[in-house]
ChimeraX commands (.cxc) that place a marker at each C-alpha (Angstrom):
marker #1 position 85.55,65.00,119.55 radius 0.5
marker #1 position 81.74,66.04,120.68 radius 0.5
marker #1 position 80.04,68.77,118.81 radius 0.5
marker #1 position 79.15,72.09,120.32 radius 0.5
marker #1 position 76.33,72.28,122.13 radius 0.5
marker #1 position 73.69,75.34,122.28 radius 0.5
marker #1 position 73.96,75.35,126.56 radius 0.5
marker #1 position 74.12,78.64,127.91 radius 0.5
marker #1 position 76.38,77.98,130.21 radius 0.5
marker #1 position 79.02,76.45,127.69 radius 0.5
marker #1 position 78.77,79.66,125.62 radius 0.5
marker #1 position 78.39,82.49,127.88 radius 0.5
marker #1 position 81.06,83.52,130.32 radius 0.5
marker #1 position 80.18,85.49,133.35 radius 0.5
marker #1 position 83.10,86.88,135.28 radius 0.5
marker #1 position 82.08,89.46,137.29 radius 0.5
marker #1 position 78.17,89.48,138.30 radius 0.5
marker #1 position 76.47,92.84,138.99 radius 0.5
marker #1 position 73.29,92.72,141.30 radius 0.5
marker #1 position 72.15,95.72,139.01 radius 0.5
marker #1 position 74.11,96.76,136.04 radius 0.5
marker #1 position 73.33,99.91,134.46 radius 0.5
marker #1 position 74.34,98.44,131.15 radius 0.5
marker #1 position 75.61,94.91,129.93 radius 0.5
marker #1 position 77.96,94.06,126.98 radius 0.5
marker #1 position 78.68,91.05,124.93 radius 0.5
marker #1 position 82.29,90.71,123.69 radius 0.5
marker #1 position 83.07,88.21,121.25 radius 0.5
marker #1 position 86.61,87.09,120.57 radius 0.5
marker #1 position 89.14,87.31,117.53 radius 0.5
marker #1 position 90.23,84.04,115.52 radius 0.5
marker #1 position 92.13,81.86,117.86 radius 0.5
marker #1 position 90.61,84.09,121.01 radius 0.5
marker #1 position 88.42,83.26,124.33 radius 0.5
marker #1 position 86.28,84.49,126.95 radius 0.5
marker #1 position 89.10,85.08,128.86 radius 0.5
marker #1 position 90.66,87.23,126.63 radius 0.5
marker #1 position 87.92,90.15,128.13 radius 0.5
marker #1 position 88.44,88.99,131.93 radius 0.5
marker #1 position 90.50,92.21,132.20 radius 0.5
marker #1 position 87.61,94.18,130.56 radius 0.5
marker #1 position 85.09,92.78,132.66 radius 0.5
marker #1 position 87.17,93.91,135.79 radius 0.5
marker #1 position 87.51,97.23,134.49 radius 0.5
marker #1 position 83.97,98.20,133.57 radius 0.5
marker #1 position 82.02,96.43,137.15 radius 0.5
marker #1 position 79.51,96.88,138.38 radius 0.5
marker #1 position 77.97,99.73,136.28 radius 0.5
marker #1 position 78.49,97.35,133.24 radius 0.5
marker #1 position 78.23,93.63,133.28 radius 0.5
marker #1 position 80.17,91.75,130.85 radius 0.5
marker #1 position 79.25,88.29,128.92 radius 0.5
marker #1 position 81.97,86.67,126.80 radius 0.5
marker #1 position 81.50,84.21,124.63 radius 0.5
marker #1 position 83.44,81.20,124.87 radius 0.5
marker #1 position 83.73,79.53,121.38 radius 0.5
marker #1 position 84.18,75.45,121.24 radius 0.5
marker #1 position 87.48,73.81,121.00 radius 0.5
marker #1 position 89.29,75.77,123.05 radius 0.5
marker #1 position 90.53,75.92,126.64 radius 0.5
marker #1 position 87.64,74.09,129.26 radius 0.5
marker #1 position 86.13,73.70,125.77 radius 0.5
marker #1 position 88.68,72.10,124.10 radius 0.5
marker #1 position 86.76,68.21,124.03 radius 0.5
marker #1 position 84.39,70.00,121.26 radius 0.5
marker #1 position 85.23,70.22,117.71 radius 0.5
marker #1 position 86.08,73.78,116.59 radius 0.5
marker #1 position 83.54,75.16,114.15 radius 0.5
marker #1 position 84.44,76.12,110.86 radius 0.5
marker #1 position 81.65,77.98,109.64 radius 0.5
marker #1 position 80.36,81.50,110.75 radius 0.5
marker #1 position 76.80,80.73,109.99 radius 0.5
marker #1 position 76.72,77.86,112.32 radius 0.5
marker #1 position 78.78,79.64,114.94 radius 0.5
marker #1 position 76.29,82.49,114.92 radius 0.5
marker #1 position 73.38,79.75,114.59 radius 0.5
marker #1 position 74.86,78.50,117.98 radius 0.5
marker #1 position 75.58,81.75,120.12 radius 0.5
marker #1 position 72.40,83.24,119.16 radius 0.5
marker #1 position 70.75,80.32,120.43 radius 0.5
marker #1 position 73.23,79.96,123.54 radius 0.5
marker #1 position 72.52,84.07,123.78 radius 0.5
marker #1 position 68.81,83.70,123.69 radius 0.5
marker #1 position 67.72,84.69,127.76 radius 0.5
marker #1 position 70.49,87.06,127.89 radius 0.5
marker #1 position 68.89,88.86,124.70 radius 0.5
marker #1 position 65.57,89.00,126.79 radius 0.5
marker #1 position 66.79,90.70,129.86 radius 0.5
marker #1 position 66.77,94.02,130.91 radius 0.5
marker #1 position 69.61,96.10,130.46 radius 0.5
marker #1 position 69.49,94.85,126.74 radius 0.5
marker #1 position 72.95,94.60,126.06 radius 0.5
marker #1 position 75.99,95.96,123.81 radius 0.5
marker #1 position 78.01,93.75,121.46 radius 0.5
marker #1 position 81.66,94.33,120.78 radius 0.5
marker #1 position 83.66,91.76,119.06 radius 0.5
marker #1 position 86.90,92.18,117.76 radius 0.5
marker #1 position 88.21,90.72,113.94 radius 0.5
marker #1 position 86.51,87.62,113.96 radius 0.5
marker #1 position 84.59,88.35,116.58 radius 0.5
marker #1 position 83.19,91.29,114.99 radius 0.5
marker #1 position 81.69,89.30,111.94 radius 0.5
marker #1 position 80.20,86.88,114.35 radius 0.5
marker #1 position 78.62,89.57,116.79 radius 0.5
marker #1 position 77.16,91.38,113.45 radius 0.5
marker #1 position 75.72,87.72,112.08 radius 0.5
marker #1 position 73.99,87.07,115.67 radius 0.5
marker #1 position 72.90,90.56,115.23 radius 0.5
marker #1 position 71.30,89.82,112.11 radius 0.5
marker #1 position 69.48,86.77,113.62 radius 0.5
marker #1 position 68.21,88.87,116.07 radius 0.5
marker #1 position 66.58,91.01,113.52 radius 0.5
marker #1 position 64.36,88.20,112.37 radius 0.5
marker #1 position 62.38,88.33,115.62 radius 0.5
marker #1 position 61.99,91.68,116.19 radius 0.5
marker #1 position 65.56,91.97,118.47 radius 0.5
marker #1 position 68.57,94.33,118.24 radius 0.5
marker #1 position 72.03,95.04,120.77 radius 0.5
marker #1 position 71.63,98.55,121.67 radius 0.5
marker #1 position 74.42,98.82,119.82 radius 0.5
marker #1 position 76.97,97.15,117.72 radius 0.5
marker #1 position 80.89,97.62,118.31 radius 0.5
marker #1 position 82.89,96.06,115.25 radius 0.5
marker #1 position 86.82,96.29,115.68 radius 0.5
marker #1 position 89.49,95.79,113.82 radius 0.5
marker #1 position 87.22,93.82,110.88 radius 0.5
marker #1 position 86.35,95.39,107.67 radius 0.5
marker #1 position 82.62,95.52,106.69 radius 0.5
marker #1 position 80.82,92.25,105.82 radius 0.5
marker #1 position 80.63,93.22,102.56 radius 0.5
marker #1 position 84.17,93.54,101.68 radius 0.5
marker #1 position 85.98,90.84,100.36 radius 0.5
marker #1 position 89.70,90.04,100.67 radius 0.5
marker #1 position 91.34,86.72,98.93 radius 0.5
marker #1 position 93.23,85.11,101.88 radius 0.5
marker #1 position 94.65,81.58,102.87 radius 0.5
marker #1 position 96.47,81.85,106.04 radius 0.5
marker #1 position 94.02,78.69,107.52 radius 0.5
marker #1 position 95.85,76.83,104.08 radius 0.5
marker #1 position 99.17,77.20,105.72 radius 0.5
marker #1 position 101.65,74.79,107.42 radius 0.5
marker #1 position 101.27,74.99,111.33 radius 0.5
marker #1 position 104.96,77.29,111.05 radius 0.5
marker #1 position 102.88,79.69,108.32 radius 0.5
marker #1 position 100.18,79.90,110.35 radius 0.5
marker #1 position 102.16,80.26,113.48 radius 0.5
marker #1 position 104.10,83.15,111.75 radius 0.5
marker #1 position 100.76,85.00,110.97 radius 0.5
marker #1 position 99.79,85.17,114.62 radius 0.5
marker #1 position 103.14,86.02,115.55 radius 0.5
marker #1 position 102.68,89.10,113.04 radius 0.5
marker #1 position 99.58,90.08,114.76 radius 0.5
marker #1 position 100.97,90.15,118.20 radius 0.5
marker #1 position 98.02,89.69,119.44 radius 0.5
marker #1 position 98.86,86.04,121.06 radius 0.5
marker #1 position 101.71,85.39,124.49 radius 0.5
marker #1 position 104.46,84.74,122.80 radius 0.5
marker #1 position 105.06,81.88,125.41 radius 0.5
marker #1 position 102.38,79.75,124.46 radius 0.5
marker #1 position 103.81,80.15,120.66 radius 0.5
marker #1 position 107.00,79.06,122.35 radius 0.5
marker #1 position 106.20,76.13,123.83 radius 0.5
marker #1 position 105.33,72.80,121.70 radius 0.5
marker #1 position 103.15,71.50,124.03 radius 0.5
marker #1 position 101.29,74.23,124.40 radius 0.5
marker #1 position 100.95,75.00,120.62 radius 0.5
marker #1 position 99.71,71.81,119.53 radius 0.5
marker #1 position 96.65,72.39,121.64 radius 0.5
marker #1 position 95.80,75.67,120.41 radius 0.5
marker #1 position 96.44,75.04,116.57 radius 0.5
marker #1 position 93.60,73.47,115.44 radius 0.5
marker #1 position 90.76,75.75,116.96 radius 0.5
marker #1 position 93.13,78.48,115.46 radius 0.5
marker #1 position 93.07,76.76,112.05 radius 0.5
marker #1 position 89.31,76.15,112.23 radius 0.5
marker #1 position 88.85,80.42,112.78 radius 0.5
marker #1 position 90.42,81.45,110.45 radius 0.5
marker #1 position 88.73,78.49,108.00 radius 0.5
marker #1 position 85.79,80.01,108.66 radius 0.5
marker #1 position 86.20,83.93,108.61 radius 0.5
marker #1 position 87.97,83.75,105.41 radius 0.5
marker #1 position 85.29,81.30,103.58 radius 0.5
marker #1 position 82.82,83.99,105.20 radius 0.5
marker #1 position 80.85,85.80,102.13 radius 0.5
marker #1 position 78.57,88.34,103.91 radius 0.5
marker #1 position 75.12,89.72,101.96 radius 0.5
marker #1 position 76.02,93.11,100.73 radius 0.5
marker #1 position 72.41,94.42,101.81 radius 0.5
marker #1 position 72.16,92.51,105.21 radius 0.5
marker #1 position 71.70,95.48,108.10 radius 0.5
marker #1 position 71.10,95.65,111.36 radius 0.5
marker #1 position 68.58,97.98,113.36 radius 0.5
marker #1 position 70.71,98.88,115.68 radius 0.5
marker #1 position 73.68,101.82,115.72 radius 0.5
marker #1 position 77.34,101.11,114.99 radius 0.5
marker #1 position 80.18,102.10,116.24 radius 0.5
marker #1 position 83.51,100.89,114.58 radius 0.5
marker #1 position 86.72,100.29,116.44 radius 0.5
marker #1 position 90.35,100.46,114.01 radius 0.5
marker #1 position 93.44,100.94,114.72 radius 0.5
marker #1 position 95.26,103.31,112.08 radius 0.5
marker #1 position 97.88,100.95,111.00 radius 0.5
marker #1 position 96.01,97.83,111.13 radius 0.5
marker #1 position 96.46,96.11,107.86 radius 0.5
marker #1 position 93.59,93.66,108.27 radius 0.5
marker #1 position 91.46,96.57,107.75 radius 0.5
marker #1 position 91.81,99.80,106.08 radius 0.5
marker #1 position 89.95,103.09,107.10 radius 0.5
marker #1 position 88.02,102.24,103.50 radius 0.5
marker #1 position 86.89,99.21,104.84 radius 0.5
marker #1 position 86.29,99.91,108.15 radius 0.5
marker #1 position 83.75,103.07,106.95 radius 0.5
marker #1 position 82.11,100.43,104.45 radius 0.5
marker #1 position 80.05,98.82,107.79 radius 0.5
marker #1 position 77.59,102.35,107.25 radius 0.5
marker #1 position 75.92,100.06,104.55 radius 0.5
marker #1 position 75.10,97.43,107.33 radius 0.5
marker #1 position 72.79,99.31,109.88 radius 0.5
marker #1 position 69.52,101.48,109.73 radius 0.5
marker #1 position 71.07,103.76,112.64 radius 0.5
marker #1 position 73.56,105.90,113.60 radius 0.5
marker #1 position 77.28,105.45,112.44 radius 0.5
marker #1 position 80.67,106.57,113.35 radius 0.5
marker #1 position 84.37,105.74,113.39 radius 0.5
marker #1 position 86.67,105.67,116.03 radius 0.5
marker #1 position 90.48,105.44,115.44 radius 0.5
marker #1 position 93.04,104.41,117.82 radius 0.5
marker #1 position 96.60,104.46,117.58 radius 0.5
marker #1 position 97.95,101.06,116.39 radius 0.5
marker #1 position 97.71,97.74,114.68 radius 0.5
marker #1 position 95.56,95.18,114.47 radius 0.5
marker #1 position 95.82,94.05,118.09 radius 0.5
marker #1 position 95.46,98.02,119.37 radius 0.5
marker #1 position 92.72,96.97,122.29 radius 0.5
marker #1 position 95.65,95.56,124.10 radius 0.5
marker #1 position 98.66,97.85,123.22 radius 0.5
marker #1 position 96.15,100.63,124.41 radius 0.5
marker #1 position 94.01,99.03,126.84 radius 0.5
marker #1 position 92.57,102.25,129.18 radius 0.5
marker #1 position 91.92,103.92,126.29 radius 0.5
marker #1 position 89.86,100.99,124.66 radius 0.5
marker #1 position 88.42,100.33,127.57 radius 0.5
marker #1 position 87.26,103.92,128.24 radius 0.5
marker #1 position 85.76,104.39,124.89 radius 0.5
marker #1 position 84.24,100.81,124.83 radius 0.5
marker #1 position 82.34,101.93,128.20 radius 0.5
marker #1 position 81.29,105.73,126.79 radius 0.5
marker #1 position 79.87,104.15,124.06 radius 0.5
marker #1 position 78.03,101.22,125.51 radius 0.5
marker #1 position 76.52,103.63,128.32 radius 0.5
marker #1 position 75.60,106.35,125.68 radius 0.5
marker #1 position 73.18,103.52,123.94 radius 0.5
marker #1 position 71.70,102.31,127.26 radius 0.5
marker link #1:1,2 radius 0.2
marker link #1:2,3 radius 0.2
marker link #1:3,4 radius 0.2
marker link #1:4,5 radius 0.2
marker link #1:5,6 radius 0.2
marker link #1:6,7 radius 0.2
marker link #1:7,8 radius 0.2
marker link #1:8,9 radius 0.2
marker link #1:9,10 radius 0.2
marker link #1:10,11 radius 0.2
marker link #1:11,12 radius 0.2
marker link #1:12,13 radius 0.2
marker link #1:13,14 radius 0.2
marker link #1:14,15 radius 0.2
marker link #1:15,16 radius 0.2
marker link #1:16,17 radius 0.2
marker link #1:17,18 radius 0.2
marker link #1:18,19 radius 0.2
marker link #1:19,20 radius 0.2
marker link #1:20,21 radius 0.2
marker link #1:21,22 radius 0.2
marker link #1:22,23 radius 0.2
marker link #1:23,24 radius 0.2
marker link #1:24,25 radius 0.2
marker link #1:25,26 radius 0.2
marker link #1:26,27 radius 0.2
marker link #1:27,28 radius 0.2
marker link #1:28,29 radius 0.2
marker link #1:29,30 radius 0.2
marker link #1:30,31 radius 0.2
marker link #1:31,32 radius 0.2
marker link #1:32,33 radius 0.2
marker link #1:33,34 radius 0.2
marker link #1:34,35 radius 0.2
marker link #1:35,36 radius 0.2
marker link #1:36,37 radius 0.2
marker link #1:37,38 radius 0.2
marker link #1:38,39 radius 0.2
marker link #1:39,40 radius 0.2
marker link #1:40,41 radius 0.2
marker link #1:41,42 radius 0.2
marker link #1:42,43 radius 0.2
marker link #1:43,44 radius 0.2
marker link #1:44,45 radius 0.2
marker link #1:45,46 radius 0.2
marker link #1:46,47 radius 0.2
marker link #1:47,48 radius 0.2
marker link #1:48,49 radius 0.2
marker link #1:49,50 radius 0.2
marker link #1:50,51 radius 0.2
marker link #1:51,52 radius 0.2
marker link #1:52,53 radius 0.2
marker link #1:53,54 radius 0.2
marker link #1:54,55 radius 0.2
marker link #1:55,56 radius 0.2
marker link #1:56,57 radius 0.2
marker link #1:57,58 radius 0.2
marker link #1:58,59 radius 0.2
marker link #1:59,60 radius 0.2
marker link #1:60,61 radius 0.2
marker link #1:61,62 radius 0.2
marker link #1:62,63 radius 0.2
marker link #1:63,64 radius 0.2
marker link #1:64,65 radius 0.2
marker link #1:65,66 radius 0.2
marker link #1:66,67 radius 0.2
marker link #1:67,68 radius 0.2
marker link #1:68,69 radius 0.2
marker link #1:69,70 radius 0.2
marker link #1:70,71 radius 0.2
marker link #1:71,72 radius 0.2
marker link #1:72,73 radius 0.2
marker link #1:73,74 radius 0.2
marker link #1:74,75 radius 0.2
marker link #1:75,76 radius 0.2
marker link #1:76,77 radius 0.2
marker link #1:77,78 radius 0.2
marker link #1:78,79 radius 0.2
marker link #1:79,80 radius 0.2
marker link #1:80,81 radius 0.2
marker link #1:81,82 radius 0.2
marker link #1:82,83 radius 0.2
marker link #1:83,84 radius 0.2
marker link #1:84,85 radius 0.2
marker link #1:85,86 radius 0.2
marker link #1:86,87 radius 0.2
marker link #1:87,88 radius 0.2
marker link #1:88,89 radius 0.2
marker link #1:89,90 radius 0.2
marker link #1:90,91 radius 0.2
marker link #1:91,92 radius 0.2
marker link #1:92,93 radius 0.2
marker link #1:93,94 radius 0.2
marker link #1:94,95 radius 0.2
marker link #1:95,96 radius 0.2
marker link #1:96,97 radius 0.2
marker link #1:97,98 radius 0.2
marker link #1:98,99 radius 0.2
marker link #1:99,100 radius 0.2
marker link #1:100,101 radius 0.2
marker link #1:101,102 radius 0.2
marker link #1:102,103 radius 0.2
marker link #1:103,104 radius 0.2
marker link #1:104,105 radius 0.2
marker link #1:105,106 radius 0.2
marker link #1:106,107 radius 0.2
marker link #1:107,108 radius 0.2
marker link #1:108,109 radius 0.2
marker link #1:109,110 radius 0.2
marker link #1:110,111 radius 0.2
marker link #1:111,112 radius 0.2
marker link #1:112,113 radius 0.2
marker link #1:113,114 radius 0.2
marker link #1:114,115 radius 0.2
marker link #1:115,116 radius 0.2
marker link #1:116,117 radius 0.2
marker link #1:117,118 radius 0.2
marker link #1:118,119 radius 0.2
marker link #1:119,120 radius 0.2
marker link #1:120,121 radius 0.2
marker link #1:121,122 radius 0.2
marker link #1:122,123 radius 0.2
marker link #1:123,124 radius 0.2
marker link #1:124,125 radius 0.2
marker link #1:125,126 radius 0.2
marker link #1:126,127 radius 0.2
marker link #1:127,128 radius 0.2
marker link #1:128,129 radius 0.2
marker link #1:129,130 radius 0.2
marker link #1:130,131 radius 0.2
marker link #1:131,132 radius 0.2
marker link #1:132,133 radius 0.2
marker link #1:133,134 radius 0.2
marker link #1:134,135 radius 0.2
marker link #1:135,136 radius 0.2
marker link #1:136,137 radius 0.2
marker link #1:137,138 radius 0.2
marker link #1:138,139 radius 0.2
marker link #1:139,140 radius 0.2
marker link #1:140,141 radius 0.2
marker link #1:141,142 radius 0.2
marker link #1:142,143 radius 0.2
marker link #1:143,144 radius 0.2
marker link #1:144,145 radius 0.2
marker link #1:145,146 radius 0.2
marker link #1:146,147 radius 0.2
marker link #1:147,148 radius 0.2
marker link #1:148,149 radius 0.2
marker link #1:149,150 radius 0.2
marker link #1:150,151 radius 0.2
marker link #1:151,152 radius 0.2
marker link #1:152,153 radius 0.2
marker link #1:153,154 radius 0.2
marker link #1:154,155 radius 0.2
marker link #1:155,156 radius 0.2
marker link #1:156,157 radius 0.2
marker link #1:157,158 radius 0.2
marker link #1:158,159 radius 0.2
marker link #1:159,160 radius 0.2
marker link #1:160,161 radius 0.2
marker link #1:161,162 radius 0.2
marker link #1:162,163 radius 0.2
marker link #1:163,164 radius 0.2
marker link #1:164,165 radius 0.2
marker link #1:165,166 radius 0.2
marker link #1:166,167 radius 0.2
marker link #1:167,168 radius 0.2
marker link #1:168,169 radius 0.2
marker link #1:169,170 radius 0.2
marker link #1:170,171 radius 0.2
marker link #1:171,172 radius 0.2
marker link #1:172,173 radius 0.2
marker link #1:173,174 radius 0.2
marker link #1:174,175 radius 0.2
marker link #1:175,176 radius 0.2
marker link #1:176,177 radius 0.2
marker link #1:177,178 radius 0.2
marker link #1:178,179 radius 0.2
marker link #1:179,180 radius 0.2
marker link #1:180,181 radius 0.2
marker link #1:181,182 radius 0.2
marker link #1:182,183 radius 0.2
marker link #1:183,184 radius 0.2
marker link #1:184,185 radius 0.2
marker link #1:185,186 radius 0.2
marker link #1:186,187 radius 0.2
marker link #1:187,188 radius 0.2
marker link #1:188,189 radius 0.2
marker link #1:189,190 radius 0.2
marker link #1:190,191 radius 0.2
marker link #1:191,192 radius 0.2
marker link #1:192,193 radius 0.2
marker link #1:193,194 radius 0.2
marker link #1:194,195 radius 0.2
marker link #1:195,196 radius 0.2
marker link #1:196,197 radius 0.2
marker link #1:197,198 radius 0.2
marker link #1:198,199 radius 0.2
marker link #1:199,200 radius 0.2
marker link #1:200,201 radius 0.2
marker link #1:201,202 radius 0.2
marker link #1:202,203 radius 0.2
marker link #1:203,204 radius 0.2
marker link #1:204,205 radius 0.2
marker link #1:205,206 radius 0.2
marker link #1:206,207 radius 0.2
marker link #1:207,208 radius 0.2
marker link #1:208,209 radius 0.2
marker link #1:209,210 radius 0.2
marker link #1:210,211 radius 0.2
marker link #1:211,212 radius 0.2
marker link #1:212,213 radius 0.2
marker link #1:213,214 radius 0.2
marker link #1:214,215 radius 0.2
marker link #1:215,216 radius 0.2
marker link #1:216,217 radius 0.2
marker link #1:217,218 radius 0.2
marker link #1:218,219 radius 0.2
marker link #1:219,220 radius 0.2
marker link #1:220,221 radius 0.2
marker link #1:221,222 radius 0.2
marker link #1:222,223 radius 0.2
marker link #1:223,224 radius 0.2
marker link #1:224,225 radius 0.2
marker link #1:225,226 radius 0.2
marker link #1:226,227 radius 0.2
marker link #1:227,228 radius 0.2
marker link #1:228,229 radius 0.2
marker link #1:229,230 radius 0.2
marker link #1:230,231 radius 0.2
marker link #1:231,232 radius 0.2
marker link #1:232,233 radius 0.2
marker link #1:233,234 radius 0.2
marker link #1:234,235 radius 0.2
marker link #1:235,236 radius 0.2
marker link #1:236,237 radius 0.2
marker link #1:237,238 radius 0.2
marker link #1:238,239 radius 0.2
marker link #1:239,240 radius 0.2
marker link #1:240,241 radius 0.2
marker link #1:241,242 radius 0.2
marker link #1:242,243 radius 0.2
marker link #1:243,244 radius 0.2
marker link #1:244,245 radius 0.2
marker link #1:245,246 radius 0.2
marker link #1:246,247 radius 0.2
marker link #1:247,248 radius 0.2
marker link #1:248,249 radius 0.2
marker link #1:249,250 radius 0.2
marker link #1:250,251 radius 0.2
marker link #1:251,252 radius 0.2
marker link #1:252,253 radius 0.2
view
């Protein structure tokens, strides 16, 4: 397989131009995820807000590139890949959820070094960088690993259904969750920008605790926001997601 490449264009997904967006957002996907996964988001929130996604290798039109297994490199990559978008005016948002969460915060980070920040950060359904679970799910067989998205509901059941279809998805899968759960964030790495976390209240990837523990990771504001649900909550309550996701990302515009 090729290796990811830093191209814009192989990184960045762009659904849903605005001629002139009031505010822009960056949504970065869960383990196993893709752009596509925040088409529906993008269609909700035109054309006041213009939505990038970030399209991770080894999946879907990227699925000739070898999956990445490390969140250092990944964020290495989309920072890179990110680079004009981060210049532009409206400076945008990031939301990313679980995985995508740690990887938005790292890229945030990056940006830090020269003088950059989102206007705000939008962590959901991850606990704080510096918390710490033990976990092997990316160890698994492909039926134990299977039966850990299944438990997460946050994949079609018919693609888990069908063979074909499985075997082509696995091993990007495998690779994300490789990487977030080798992930060992600084415990004093921060951002400079505010952050707003995203949980849902019986989401057992993440407890409240953890969830509250990202205040240690910016120099700005904080605050919580709790939704009904599990870990996949965004989609089980979608207009109300969506509605806060846009209230926020217009408040720090």
């Amino acid at each position: 397989m090729a290796g990811a490449t830093t191209d814009g264009a192989s990184w960045v997904r762009l659904y849903h131009p605005s001629p002139a967006p009031k505010a822009r957002v960056v949504c970065f996907p869960h383990a196993g995820g893709s752009a596509s996964f925040f088409h529906p988001v993008s269609s909700s929130l035109r054309p006041d807000i213009e939505v990038l996604a970030i399209q991770y290798p080894g999946r879907q039109d990227r699925r000739g590139e070898a999956p990445m297994t490390d969140i250092g490199e990944l964020a290495d990559r989309v920072f890179e890949a990110l680079r004009p978008q981060l210049l532009r005016e409206p400076r945008p948002a990031f939301f990313g959820h679980s995985m995508g969460a740690t990887v938005a915060f790292e890229v945030a980070v990056r940006m830090r070094r020269e003088g950059l920040a989102p206007t705000v950060l939008i962590p959901s359904g991850r606990r704080a960088p510096s918390e710490r679970r033990s976990e092997d799910v990316h160890l698994r067989d492909d039926a134990g690993l299977v039966a850990e998205i299944r438990k997460l509901s946050g994949t079609d059941t018919r693609l888990l259904d069908d063979e074909e279809m499985l075997s082509a998805i696995l091993p990007a899968v495998r690779a994300d969750y490789r990487a977030i759960e080798r992930y060992v964030g600084a415990a004093d790495a921060v951002v400079d920008c505010p952050v707003e976390v995203f949980v849902g209240d019986t989401d057992e990837q993440v407890t409240l605790q953890e969830a509250d523990a990202w205040r240690r990771h910016t120099t700005g504001d904080f605050a919580v926001h709790v939704f009904q649900g599990g870990h996949f909550y965004l989609t089980a309550r979608a207009a109300e997601t969506i509605e806060r996701l846009a209230a926020t990302v217009r408040a720090y515009a």
